[in-house]
KOLTORTOR-400607 format. One record per residue (C-alpha): residue in one letter; z, x, y. Coordinates in steps of 0.5 Angstrom, whole numbers, plus 500, padded with zeros to 3 digits. Last residue first. Example, Ala and Ser with C-alpha at 12.3 -4.5 7.8 and 13.67 -1.06 7.14 Angstrom:
S514527498A516525491
***
This chain:
X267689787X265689794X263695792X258694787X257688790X255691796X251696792X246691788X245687795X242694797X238696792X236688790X235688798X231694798X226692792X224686794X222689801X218694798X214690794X213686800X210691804X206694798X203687798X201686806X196692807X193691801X192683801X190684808X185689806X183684800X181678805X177683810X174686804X172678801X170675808X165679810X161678803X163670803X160669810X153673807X153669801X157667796X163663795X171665796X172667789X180668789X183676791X184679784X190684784X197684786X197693788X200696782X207698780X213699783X210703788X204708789X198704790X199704796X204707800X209703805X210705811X215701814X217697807X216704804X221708809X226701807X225703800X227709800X234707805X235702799X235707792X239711797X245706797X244704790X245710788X252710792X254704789X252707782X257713783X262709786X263704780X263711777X268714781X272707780X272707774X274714773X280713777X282708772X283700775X291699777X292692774X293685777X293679773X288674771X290668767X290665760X294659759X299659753X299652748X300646750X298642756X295636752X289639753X288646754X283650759X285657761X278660759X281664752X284670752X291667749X295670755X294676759X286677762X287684767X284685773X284692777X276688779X273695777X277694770X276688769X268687771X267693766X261691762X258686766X258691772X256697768X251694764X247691770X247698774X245702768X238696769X239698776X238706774X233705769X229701775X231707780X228711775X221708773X220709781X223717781X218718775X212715778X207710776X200710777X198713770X204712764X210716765X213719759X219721760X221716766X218711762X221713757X228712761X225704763X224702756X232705755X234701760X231695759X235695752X241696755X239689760X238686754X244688751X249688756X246681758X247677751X254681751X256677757X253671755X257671749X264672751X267679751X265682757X269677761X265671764X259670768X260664772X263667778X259664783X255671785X256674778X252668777X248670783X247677780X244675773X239672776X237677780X237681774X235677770X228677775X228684777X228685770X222680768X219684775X219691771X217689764X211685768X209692770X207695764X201698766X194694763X197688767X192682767X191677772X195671770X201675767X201679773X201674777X207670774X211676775X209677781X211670783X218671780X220677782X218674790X223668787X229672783X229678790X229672795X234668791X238674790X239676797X240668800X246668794X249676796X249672803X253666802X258669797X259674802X261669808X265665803X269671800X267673793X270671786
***
């Protein structure tokens, strides 16, 4: 779909966003998530997915099955986060709970209207383009001019994107705790007992503090800025 150069780059970003999406995932289903956190870093983590195989082109049209699977968990995903953005529980923002309803938007859009933001049109007999014995009409892509709409909105959401990464480039220079996308990962493993354990621990937990919300950060800018080259690209 993407030039080598750019395939290479979106894959290396989507890797990092998916793995480190992954790992808070799998933290908070160990420690406990009392503020539904574990909803954002499962999307994060489709969505990482999601964008590899957009990436690879090995996501379909809009209209085969796992495109409509993907339209709808990630529709599903948006309305959960726009409550949020109503009904914020405590320690999460508005404007946070917003970004992840917009990139969820995002996903829909891009697997919704590939075609048209692509200028690309399927003719033929729709199917994958693979006959046997050579009969029967082969489906190919041809050129077509993308509606203005499409493009604003395409536009739209690169735009979104865009600043969605300059916010999270601010946190990842100065990142401010407790207030990201969710809660510092907690729980820090027993380091023993006694006096050396008792040093230990809050110099442990300092570490894990200042360090966390960095990370966080770090992922949501290169999901925010690998989402707005596709986009583009695009």
């Amino acid at each position: 779909m993407f030039s080598p150069v750019v395939t290479l780059l979106l894959s290396v970003v989507f890797l990092l966003t998916g793995g480190w999406s992954l790992v808070r995932l799998a933290e908070l289903i160990a420690t406990g998530d009392h503020g539904g956190s574990r909803v954002a870093e499962l999307a994060h983590l489709l969505m990482s997915l999601a964008m590899l195989a957009m990436t690879w082109g090995v996501t379909g049209g809009p209209t085969t099955p796992g495109a409509v699977l993907q339209i709808l968990v990630f529709t599903v995903l948006t309305a959960w986060f726009v409550r949020r953005v109503l009904l914020p529980p405590p320690g999460h923002r508005r404007l946070v709970e917003g970004y992840h309803a917009a990139m969820c938007a995002a996903m829909v859009w891009m697997v919704a209207a590939m075609p048209q933001i692509m200028g690309t049109s399927m003719s033929g007999d729709g199917g994958g383009g693979h006959h046997h014995g050579g009969s029967g009409p082969v489906a190919t892509m041809v050129p077509v001019v993308t509606p203005g709409w499409v493009t604003g909105l395409t536009w739209a959401f690169a735009v979104v994107s865009l600043a969605a990464a300059a916010s999270w480039l601010l946190r990842v220079v100065r990142p401010v705790v407790g207030r990201g996308c969710g809660p510092v990962p907690g729980g820090v493993p027993d380091a023993g007992s006694g006096p050396v354990a008792v040093a230990t621990r809050p110099a442990v937990m300092s570490v894990r503090a200042a360090i966390a919300p960095r990370l966080d950060a770090g992922c949501h800018l290169l999901m925010s800025a690998g989402m707005a080259v596709m986009l583009l690209v695009m």
